[in-house]
C-alpha positions in Angstrom: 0.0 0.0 0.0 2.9 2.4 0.3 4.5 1.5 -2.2 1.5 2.1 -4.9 1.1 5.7 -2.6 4.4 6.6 -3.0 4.5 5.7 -7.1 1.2 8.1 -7.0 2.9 11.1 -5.5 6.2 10.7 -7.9 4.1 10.7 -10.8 2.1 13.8 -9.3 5.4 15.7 -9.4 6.1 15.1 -12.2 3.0 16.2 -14.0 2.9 19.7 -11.6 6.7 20.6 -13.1 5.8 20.0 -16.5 2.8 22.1 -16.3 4.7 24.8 -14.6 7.7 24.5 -17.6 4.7 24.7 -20.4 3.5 27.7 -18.2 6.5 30.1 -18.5 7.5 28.8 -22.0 3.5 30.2 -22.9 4.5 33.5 -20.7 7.8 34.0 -22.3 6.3 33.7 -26.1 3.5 36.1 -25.2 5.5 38.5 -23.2 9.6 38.6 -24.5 11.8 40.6 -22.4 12.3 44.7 -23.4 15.8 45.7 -25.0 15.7 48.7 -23.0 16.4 47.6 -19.9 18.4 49.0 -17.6 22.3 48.9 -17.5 22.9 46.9 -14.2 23.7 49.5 -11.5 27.6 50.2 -10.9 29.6 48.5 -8.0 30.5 50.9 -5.5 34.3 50.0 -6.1 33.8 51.5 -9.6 33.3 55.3 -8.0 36.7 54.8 -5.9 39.7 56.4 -6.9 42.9 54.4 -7.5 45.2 54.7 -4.4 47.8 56.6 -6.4 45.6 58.7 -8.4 46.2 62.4 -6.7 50.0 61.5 -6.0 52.0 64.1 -6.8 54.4 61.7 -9.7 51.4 61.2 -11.4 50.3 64.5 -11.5 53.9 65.2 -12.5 53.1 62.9 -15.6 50.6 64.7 -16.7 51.6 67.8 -17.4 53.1 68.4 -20.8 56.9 68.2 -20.7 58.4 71.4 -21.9 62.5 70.2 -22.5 65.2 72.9 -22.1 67.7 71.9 -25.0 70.4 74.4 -23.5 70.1 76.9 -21.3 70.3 80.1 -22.8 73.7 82.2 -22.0 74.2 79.2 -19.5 71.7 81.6 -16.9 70.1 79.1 -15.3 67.9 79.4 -12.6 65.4 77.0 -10.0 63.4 75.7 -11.9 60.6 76.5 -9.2 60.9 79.9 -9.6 57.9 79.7 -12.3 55.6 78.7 -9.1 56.9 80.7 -7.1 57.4 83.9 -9.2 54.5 83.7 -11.6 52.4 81.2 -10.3 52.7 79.0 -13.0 52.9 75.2 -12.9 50.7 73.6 -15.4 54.0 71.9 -17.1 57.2 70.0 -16.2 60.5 71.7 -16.9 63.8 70.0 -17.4 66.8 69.9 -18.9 67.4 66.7 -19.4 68.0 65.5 -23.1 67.3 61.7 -21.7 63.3 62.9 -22.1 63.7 64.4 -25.5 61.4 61.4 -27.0 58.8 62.2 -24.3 59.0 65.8 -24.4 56.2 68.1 -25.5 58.0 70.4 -26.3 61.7 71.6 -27.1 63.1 75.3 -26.7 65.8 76.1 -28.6 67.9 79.3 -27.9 68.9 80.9 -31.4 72.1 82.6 -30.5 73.2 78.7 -28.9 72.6 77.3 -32.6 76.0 76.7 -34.1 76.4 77.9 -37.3 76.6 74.2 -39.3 73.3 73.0 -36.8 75.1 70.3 -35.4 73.7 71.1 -32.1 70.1 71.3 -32.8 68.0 67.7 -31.2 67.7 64.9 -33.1 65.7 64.9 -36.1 63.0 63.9 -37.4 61.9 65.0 -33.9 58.3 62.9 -32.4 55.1 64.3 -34.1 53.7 65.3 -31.3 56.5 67.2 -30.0 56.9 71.0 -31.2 60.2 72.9 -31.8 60.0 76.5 -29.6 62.5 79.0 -31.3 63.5 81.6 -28.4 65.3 85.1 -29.0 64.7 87.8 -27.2 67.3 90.4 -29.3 66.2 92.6 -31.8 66.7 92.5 -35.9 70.0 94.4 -35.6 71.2 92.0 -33.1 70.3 88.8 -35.1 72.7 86.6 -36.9 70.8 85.2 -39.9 71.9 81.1 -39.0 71.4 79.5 -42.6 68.8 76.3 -42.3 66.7 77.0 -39.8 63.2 77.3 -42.5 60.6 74.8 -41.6 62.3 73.3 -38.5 60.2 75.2 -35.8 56.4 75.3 -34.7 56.5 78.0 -32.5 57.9 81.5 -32.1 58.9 83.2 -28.6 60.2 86.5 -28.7 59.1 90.6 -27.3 57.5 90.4 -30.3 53.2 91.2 -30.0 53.2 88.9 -33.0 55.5 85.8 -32.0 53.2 82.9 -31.3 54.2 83.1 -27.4 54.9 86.7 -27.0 56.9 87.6 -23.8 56.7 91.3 -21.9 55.8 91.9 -18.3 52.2 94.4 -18.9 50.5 96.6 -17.1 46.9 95.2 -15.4 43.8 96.2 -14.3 41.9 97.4 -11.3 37.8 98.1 -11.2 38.1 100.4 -8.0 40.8 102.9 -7.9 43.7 102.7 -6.4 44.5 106.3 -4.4 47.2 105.2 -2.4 50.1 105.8 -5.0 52.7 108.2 -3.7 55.1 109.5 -6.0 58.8 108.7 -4.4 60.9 111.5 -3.6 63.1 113.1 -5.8 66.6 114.2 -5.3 68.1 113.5 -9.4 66.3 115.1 -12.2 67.7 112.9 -15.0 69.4 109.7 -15.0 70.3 106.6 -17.1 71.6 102.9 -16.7 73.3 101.9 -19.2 75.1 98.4 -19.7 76.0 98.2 -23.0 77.6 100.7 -25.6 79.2 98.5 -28.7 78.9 100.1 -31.6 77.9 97.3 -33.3 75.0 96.8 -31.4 73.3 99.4 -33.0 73.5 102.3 -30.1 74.7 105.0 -32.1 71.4 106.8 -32.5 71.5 107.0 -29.0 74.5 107.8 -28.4 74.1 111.1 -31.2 70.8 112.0 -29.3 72.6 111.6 -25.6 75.8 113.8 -26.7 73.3 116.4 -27.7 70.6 116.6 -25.3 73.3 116.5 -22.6 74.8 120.0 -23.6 71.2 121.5 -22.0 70.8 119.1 -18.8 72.2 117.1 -16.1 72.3 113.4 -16.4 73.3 110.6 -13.7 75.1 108.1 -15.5 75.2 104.3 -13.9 76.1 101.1 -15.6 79.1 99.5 -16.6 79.2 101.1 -19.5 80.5 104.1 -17.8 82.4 102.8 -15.0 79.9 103.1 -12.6 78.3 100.1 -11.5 75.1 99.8 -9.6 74.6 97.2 -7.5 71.3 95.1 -8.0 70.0 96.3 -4.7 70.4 100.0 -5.9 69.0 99.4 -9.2 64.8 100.4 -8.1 66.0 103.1 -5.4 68.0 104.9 -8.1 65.9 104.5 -10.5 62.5 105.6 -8.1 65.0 108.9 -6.9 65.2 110.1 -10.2 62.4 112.5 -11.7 62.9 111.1 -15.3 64.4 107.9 -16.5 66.3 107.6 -20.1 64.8 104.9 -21.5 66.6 104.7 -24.4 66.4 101.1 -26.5 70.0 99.8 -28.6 68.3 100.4 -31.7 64.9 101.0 -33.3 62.4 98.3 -34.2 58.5 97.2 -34.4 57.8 96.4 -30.8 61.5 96.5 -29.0 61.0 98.4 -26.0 62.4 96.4 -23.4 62.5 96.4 -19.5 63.9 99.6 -20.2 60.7 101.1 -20.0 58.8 98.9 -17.3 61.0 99.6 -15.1 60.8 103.6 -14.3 57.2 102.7 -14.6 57.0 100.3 -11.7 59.8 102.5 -9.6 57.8 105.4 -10.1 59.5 107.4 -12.2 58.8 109.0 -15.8 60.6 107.3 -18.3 61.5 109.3 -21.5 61.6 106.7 -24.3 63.7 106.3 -27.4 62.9 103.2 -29.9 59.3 102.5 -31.9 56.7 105.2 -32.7 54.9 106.5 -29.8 51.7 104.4 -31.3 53.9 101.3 -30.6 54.6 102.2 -26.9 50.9 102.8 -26.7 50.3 99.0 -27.1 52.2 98.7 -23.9 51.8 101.8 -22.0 48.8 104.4 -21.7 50.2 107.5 -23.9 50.3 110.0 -20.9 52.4 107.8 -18.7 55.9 108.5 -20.8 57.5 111.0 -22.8 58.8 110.5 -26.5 61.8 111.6 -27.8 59.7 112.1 -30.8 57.6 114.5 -29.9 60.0 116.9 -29.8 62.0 118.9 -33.0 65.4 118.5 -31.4 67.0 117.1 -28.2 67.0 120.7 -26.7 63.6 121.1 -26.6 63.4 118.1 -25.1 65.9 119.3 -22.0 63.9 122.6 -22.3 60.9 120.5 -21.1 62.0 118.9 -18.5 63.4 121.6 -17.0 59.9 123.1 -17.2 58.1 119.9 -15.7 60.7 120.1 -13.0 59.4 123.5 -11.5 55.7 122.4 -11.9 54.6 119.9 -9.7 51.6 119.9 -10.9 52.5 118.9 -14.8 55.0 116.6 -13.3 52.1 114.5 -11.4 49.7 114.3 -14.3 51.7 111.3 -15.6 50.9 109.3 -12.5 47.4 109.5 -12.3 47.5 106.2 -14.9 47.9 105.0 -11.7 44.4 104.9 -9.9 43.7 101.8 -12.4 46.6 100.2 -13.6 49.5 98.4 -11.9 53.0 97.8 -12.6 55.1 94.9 -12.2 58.6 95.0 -11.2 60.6 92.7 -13.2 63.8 90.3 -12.3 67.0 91.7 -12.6 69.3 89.5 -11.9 71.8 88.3 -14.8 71.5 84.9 -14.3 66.9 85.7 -14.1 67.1 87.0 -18.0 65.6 84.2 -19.4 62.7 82.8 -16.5 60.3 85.2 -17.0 60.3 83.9 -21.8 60.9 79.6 -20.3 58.0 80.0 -17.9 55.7 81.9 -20.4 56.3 79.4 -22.9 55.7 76.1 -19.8 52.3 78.1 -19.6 51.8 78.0 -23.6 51.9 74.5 -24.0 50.2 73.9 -21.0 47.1 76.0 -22.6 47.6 75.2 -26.4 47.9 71.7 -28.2 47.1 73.1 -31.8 49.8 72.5 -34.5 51.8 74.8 -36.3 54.6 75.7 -38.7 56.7 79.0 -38.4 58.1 78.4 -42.3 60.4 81.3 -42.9 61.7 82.9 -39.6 63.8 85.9 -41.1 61.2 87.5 -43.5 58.9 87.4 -40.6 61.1 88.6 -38.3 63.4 91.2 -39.9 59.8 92.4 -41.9 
């Protein structure tokens, strides 16, 4: 009797799970499952950041590499200076050639070039990686190096046109600044001056200078005239004198160097000799300096001066720039000529992946 119960139940079973397998096979047919289901939901490990993610070598990594192939004029400088000076670290500097086939980018110093190019990095250089000519003198002071068309992507130079221009500018301030106090004065005229080769192109200059010197005092400094300032004098001279001779080596589009920045951040008036006015004006608001130019000869120049220096009045009108603009001191250091053009061009990279060519570097730059 158990037995035939037992044989009853089994086939019971049996005929309950194939009715439930015919059940779903009818549900599946009638109802087939959406393709727009949703994704399955993320595991939380997913939204975790890898251990090493915000360490400082990888960060490191992944800032472009901008590759100094020689320092220029040997100056060279800590490298953190970029931070620390100008707040700009959005690259990795080096100097070492090991990291040319990773570098971003290479800057080459055109008065390092020898004359044959042996010197220049290897080429055909990575495609990624772009070629950053760097030269900070002007036309006159330019040796035309045969060879260099079509090697470089990218220009630096004082130039407004170069493709990473470099020049310490004046900026901006909404609310107006009326703390400015225009330093005392004990020298009416003065002038730095470091360099007097002829064959740097100063003998406009130098024809001006001998003349307007017959009708005013000028304080000579600089080693050009046996009198050198030290670097810690260079701002409290320069802020003691009522008018500054900026006076540039030679005349071209857009070479006006720290020559005129730095009477302006020392509060002085610097009397410029270089570009058009217009040209300065790019830089500089037009009542903030005084151009050779605007005068017939260099006596009427001295004439003025000697005018503005009995009117206080006149002689404060070319301060009031500034309520809304500031200037910056620059470096002035030998060995700091070159960190203020290498860190610009760390922060160009940084900012700007586009390609580019510069084909023929002469006509542009001696056009």
């Amino acid at each position: 009797m158990s037995s035939t119960n037992g044989s009853s139940l089994c086939r019971l079973g049996l005929i309950v799970t194939f009715a439930g397998v015919i059940s779903l096979s009818v549900v599946f047919l009638w109802f087939p499952p959406s393709n727009n289901c949703p994704l399955p939901l993320p595991r939380p490990e997913q939204y975790i950041p890898a251990k090493n993610k915000s360490s400082s070598t990888e960060a490191v990594e992944d800032k472009p590499i901008l590759l100094l192939w020689t320092w220029p004029e040997n100056y060279r400088f800590d490298l953190s200076d970029c931070k620390k000076l100008y707040n700009i670290d959005n690259c990795q500097i080096t100097d070492d050639r090991a990291l040319y086939s990773n570098a971003d980018a290479v800057m080459v110093y055109h008065r390092g070039i020898s004359w044959d190019l042996s010197n220049l990095p290897p080429s055909p250089r990575p495609p990624f990686q772009r070629w950053i000519w760097l030269h900070m003198e002007s036309p006159t002071n330019t040796q035309r190096i045969p060879g260099l068309e079509n090697l470089f992507n990218l220009t630096l130079s004082y130039r407004h046109d170069a493709d990473i221009p470099v020049r310490m500018r004046l900026t901006t301030r909404k609310k107006p600044d009326e703390g400015f106090v225009i330093p005392k004065k004990d020298k009416l005229v003065c002038w730095i001056v470091s360099n007097n080769a002829p064959s740097t192109g100063v003998g406009a200059r130098n024809v001006f200078y001998r003349e307007f010197s017959k009708y005013i005092q000028v304080h000579m400094f600089g080693k050009a005239y046996a009198t050198f300032l030290d670097y810690s004098h260079y701002y409290p001279t320069m802020a003691s004198c009522k008018f500054y001779l900026s006076f540039e080596n030679s005349i071209h589009k857009d070479y006006f160097t720290e020559k005129i920045n730095g009477p302006l951040a020392a509060g002085t008036v610097p009397v410029v000799l270089g570009p058009p006015r217009k040209n300065y004006e790019n830089f500089a608001p037009g009542n903030a300096f005084i151009h050779v130019n605007d005068f017939p000869d260099p006596k009427s120049l001295a004439e003025y001066l000697l005018q503005l220096d009995k009117d206080e009045e006149a002689y404060s009108r070319f301060f009031t720039w500034r309520k809304y603009l500031s200037p910056t001191p620059h470096l002035i250091l030998q060995n700091q000529e070159f960190v203020l053009a290498i860190c610009t061009a760390c922060d160009h990279i940084a900012r700007h992946r586009e390609y580019k060519e510069a084909h023929d570097l002469y006509k542009w730059y001696f056009n």
